[in-house]
Backbone as numpy.savetxt, mean C-alpha at the origin, in Angstrom:
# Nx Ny Nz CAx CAy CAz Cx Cy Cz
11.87 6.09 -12.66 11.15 4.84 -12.49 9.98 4.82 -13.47
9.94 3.75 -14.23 8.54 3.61 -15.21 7.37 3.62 -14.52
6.30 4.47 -14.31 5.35 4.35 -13.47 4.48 2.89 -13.60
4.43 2.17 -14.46 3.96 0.86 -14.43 4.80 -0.20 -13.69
5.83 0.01 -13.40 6.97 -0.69 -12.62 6.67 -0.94 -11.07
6.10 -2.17 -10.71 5.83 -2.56 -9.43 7.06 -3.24 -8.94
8.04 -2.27 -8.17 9.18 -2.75 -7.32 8.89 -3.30 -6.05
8.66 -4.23 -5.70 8.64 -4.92 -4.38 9.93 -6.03 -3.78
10.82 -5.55 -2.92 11.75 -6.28 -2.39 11.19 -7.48 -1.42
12.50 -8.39 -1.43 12.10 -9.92 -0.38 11.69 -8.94 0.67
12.20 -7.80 1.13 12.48 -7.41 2.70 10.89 -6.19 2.93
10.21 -6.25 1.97 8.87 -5.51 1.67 8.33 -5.98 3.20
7.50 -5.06 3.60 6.40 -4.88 4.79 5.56 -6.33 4.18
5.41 -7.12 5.30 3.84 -8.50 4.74 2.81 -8.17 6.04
1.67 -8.56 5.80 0.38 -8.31 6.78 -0.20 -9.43 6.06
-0.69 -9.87 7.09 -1.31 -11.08 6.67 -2.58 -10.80 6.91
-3.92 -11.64 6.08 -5.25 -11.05 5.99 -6.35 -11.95 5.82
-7.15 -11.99 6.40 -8.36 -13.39 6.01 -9.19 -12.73 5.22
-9.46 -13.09 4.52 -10.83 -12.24 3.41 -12.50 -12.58 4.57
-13.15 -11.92 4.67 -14.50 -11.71 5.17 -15.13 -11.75 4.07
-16.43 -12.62 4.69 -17.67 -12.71 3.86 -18.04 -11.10 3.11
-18.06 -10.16 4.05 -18.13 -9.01 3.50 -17.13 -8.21 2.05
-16.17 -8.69 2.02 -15.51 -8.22 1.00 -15.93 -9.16 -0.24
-16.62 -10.37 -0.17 -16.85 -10.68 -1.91 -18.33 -10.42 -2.19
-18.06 -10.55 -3.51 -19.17 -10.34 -4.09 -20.54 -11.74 -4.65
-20.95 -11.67 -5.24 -22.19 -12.50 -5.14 -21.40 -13.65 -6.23
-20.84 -13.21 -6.59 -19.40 -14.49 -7.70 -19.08 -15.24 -6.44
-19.18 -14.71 -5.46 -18.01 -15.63 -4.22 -16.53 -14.85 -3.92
-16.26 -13.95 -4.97 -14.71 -13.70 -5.08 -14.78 -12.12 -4.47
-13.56 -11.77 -3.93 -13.43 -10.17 -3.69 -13.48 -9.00 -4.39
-14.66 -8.12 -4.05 -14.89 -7.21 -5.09 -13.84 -6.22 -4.87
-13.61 -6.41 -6.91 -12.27 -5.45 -7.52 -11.68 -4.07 -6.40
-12.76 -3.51 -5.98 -12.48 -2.61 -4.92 -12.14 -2.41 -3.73
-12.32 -3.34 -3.15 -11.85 -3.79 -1.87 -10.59 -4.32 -2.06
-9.52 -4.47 -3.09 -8.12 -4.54 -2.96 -7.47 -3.19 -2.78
-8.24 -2.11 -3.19 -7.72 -0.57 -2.75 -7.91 -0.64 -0.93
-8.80 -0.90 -0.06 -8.91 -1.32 0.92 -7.49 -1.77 1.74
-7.32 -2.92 1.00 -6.09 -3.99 1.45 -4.79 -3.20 1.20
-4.44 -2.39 0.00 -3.39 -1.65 -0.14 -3.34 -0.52 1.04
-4.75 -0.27 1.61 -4.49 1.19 2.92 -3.77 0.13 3.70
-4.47 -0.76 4.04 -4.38 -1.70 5.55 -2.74 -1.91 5.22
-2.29 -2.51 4.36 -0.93 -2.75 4.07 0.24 -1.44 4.20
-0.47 -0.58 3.75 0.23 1.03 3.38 -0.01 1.47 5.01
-0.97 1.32 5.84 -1.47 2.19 7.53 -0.19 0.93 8.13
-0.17 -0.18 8.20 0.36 -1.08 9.19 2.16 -0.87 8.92
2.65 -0.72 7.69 3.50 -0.66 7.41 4.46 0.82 7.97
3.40 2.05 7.92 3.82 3.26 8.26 4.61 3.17 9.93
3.21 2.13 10.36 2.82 2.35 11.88 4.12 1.32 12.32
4.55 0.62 11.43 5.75 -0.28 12.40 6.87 0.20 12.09
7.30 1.20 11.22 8.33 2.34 11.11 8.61 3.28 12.21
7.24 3.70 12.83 6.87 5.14 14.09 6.43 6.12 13.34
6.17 5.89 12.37 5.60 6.79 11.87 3.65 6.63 11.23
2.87 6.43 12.46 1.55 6.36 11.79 0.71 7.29 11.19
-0.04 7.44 10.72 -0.81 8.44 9.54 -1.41 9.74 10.58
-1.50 8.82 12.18 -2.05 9.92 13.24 -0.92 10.66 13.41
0.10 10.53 13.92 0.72 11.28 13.89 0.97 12.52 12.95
1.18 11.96 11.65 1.24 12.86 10.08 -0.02 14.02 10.28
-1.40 13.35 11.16 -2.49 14.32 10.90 -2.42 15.26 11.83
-1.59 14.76 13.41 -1.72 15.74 14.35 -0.60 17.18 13.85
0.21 16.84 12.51 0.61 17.69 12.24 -0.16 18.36 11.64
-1.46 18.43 10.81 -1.92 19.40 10.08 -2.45 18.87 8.56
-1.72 17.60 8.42 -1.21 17.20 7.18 -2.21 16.05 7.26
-2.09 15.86 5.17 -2.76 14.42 5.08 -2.05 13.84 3.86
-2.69 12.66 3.19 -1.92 12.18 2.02 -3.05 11.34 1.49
-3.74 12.31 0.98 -4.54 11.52 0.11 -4.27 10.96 -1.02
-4.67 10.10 -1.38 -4.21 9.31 -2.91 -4.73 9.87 -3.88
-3.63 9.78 -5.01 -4.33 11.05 -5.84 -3.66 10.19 -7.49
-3.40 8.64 -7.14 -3.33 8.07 -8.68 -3.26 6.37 -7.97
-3.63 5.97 -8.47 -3.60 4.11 -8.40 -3.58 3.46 -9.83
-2.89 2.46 -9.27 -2.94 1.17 -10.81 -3.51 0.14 -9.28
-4.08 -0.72 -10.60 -4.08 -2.19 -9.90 -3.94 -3.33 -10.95
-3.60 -4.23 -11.02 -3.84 -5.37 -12.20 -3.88 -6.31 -11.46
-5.19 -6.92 -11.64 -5.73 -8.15 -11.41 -4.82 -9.29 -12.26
-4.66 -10.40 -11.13 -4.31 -11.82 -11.92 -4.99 -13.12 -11.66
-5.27 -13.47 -10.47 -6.58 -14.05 -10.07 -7.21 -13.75 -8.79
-7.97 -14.64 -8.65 -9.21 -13.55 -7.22 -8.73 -14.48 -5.92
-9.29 -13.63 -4.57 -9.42 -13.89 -4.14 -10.56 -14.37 -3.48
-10.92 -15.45 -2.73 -12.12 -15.98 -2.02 -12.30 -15.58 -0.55
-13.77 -16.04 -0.19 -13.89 -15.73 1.32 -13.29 -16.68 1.90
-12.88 -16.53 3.06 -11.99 -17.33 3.95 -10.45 -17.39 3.58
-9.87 -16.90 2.44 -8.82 -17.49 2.06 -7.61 -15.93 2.96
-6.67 -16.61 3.20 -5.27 -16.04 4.13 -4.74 -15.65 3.39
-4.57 -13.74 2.69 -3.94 -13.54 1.73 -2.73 -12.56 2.49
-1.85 -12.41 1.51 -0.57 -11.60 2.19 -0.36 -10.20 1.65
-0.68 -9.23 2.18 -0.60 -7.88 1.06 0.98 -7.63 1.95
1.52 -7.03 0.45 3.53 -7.25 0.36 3.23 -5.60 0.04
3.90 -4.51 0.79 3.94 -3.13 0.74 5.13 -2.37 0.83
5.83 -1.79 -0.14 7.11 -1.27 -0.19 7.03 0.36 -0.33
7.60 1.07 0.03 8.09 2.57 -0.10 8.71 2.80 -0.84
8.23 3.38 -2.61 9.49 3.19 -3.23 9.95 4.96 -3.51
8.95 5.37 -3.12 9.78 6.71 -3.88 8.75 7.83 -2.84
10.05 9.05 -2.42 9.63 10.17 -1.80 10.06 11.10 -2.36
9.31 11.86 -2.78 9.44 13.31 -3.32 9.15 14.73 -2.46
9.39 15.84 -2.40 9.05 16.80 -1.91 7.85 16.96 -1.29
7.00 16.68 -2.42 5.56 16.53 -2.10 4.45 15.79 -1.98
5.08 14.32 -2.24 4.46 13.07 -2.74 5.31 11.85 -2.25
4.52 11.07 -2.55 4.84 9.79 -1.79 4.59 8.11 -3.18
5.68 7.42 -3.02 4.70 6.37 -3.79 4.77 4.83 -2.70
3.68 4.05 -2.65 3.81 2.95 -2.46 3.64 1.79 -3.15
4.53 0.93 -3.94 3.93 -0.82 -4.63 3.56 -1.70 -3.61
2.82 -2.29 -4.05 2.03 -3.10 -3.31 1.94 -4.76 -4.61
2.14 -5.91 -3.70 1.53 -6.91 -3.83 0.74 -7.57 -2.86
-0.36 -8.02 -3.64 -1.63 -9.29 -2.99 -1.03 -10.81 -2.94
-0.43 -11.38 -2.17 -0.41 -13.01 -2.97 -1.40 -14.06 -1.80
-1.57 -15.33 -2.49 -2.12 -16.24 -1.70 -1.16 -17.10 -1.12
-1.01 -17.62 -0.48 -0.15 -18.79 -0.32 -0.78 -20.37 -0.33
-0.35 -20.72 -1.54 -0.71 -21.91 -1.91 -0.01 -23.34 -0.61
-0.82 -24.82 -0.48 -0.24 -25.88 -0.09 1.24 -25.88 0.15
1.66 -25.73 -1.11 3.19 -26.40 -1.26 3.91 -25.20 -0.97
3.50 -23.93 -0.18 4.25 -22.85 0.19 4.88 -21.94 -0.59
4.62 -21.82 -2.08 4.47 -21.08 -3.39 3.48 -20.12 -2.55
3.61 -18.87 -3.46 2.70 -17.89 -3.49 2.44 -17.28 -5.22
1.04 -17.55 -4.84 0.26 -17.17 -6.11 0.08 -15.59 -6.00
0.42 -14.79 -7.58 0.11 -13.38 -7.47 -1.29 -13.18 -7.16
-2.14 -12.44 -7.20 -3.80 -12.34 -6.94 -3.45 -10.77 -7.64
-3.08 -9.82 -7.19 -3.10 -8.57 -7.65 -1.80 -8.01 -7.30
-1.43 -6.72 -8.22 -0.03 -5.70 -7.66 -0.70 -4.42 -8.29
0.28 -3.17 -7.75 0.10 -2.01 -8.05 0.75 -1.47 -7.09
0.04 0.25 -7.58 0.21 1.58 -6.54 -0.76 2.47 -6.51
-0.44 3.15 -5.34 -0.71 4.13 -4.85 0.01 5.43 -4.98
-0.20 6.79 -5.36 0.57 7.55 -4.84 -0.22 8.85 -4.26
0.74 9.30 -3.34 -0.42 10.46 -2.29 0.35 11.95 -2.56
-0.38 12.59 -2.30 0.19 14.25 -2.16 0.52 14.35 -0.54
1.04 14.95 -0.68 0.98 15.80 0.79 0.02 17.16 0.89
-0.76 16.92 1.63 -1.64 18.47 1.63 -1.66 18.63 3.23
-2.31 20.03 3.29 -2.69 20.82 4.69 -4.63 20.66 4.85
-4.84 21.37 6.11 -6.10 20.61 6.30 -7.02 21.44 5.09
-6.72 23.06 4.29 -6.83 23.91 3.63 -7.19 22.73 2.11
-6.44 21.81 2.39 -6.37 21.16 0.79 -5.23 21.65 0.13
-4.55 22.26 0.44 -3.52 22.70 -0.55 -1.97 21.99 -0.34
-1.20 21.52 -1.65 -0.17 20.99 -1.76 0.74 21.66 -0.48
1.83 20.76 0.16 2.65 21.12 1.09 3.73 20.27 1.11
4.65 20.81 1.31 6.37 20.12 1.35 5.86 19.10 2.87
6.34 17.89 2.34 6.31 16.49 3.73 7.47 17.25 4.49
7.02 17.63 5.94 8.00 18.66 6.53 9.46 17.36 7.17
10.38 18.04 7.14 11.54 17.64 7.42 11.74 16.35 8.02
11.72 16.10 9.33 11.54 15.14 9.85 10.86 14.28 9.12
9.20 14.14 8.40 8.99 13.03 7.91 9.55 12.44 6.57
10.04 13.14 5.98 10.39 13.17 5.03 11.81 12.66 4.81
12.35 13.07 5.74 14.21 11.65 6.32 13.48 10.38 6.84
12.13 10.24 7.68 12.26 8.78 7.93 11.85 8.10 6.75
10.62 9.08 5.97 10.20 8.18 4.84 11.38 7.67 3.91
12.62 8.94 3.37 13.66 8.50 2.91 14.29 6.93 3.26
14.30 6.71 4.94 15.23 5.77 4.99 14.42 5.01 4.80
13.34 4.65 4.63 12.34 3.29 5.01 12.40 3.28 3.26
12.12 4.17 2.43 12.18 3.77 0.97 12.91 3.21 0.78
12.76 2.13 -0.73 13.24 1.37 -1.24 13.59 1.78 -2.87
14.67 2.04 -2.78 15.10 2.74 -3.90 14.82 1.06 -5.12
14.77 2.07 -6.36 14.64 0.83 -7.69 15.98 0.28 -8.25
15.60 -0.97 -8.10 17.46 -1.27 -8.64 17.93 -0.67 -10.41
């Protein structure tokens, strides 16, 4: 897979989201950073309607910190506005994980405008910090829930 390659299927995880006064900035619009924010919320809700939530992953021992992101901006979002973060599973590895992610708005006429896309990708570690194989079990559900690249 080209790591710049944001695969997102029709059948992608959606969460729907109101922007808070708190997430923009003094422009009015959402600061650049707070779309890493929206990619957890999208990436935590998505895990959690599989059965598989991040608590669980921790009562094993384990975590998945992010350890590379893209994002590319296309236009902003505002306060008040109902945005849709679109979250897919595209790739599981031994030790790693990737998720694409899209931001869109949904315009009047029921179009959706891009706002932002990217990824995330996480390691698997122990509470030590050190790299660890995603043990068995999670690692078949993450399989089936991925979305392989056409």
């Amino acid at each position: 897979m080209s790591k710049m390659l944001i695969t997102i299927p029709d059948t992608a995880f959606r969460l729907r989201h109101r922007v808070i006064y708190g997430d923009t900035d003094a422009g009015g619009v959402v600061y650049n950073g707070n779309y890493l924010r929206y990619f957890e919320m999208g990436r935590t809700e998505m895990m959690r309607s599989h059965d598989m939530p991040y608590s669980a992953i921790e009562q094993m021992g384990l975590i998945l910190p992010v350890t590379e992101t893209y994002l590319r901006y296309k236009a902003p979002a505002r306060y008040d506005d109902l945005i849709t973060i679109i979250t897919a599973l595209v790739e599981v590895k031994k030790v790693s994980c990737r998720f694409d992610y899209k931001i869109v708005l949904e315009q009047e006429d029921k179009q959706e405008q891009l706002l932002v896309k990217g990824f995330t990708i996480h390691a698997c570690v122990n509470r030590q910090g050190r790299l660890t194989p995603l043990p068995g079990p999670v690692r078949l559900a993450m399989e089936q829930v991925c979305v392989q690249p056409g």
